[in-house]
N, C-alpha and C positions, 0 to 999 in steps of 0.2 A: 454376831461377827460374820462379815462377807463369808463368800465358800473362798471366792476368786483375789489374788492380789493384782496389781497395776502389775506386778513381775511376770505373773502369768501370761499374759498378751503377748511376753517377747518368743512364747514357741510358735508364734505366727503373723506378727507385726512388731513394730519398734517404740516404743515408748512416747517416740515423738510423732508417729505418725495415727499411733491412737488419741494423744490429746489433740492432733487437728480432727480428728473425727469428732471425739466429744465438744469440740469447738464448732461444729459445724451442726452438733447435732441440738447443740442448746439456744441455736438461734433462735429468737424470738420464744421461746417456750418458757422461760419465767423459770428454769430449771437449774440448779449448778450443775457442772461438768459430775459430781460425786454421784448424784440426784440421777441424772442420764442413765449412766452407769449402771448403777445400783438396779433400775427400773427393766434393762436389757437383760441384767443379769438374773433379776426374777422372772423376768418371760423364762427365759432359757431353765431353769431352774424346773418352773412348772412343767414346759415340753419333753426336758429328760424325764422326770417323774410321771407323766404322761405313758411312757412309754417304758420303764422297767419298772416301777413301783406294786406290779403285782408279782414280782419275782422277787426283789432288792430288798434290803433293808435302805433307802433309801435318805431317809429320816436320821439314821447315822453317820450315811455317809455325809450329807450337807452341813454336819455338827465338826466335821476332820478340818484339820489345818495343816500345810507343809505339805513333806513329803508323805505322811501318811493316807492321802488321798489316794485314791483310783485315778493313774494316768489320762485313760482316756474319757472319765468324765470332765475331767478337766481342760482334757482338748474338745471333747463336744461344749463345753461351757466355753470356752474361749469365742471359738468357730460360729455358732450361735448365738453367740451374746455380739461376736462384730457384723456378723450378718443383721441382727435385730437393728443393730446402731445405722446400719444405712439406709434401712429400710426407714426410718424417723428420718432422716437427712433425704434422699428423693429414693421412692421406691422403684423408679424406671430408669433407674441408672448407678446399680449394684455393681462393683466392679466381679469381672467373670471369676476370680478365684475365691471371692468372700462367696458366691453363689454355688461353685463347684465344692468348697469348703465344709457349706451349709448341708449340700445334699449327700455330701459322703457318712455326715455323721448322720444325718436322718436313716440314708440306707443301713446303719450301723446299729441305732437306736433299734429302727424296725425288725431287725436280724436278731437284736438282744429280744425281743417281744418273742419273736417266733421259737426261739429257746435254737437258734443257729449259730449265733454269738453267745461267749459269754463277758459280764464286765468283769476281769481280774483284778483283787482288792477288794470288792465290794461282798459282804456277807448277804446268803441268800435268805429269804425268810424260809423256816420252815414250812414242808410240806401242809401240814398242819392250820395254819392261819393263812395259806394263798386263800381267796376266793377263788369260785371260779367262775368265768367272762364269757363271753358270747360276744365275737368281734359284728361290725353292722354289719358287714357282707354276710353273714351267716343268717342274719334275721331274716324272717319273711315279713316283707308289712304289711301285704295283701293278700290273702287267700280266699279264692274266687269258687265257689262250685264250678263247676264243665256245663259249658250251655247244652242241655238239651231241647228246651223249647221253639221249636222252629215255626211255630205259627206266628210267629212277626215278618219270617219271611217268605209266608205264604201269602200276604197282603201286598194287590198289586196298587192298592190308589194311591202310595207315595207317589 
């Protein structure tokens, strides 16, 4: 069962203005409008889970129906999943509020990572089973000795 209903869309679009989307978005793609949907909605699904599944029980939360969901994954699923949608319709021409939309919940998302956010509703995993991550900025991918040999630049016949 979806996370998201067609109902869900209206805390940020109207019913009829997301079936001209999925209208627009199943042009030529051999897709139904459910199909669309459904495909935006797992993008979005992965990118949340991307981003709090080492804190979250997230795997429960995506199993909730109704009101028993966590608010605001349901607005980062909304926001994200209509941003996904026009991104498949032209990606050079996102309307500005589906892209301000997008990047409020990414900052949001990113904030639940850094443990500055938290999502209310959603049960944390215990202490116990987190991994723990090493984000890429933190890696070194190159570690170089310190040059000492300077007899390369003692050679004048370059």
């Amino acid at each position: 069962m979806a996370y998201l209903d067609i109902d869900d869309y209206t805390i940020s679009i109207s019913v009829t203005h997301l079936n001209e989307i999925l209208t627009a978005a199943i042009a030529g793609s051999g897709k139904t409008a459910a199909q669309v949907r459904q495909d935006a909605e797992d993008t979005t699904e992965a990118t949340i889970r991307a981003y709090t599944a080492k804190i979250y029980d997230m795997d429960a939360e995506f199993l909730l129906t109704g009101s028993a969901r966590a608010k605001m994954v349901v607005k980062c699923m909304v926001d994200i999943s209509l941003y996904t949608l026009h991104m498949t319709i032209n990606p050079r021409n996102i309307p500005a509020i589906r892209e301000a939309n997008y990047e409020r919940c990414i900052t949001f998302l990113d904030e639940v990572k850094e443990g500055k956010m938290i999502l209310i509703g959603v049960d944390e995993l215990p202490e116990a089973t987190r991994e723990d991550y090493i984000t890429v900025t933190s890696q070194r991918k190159f570690i170089s000795k310190p040059f000492t040999d300077r007899s390369i630049l003692d050679n004048d016949t370059l």
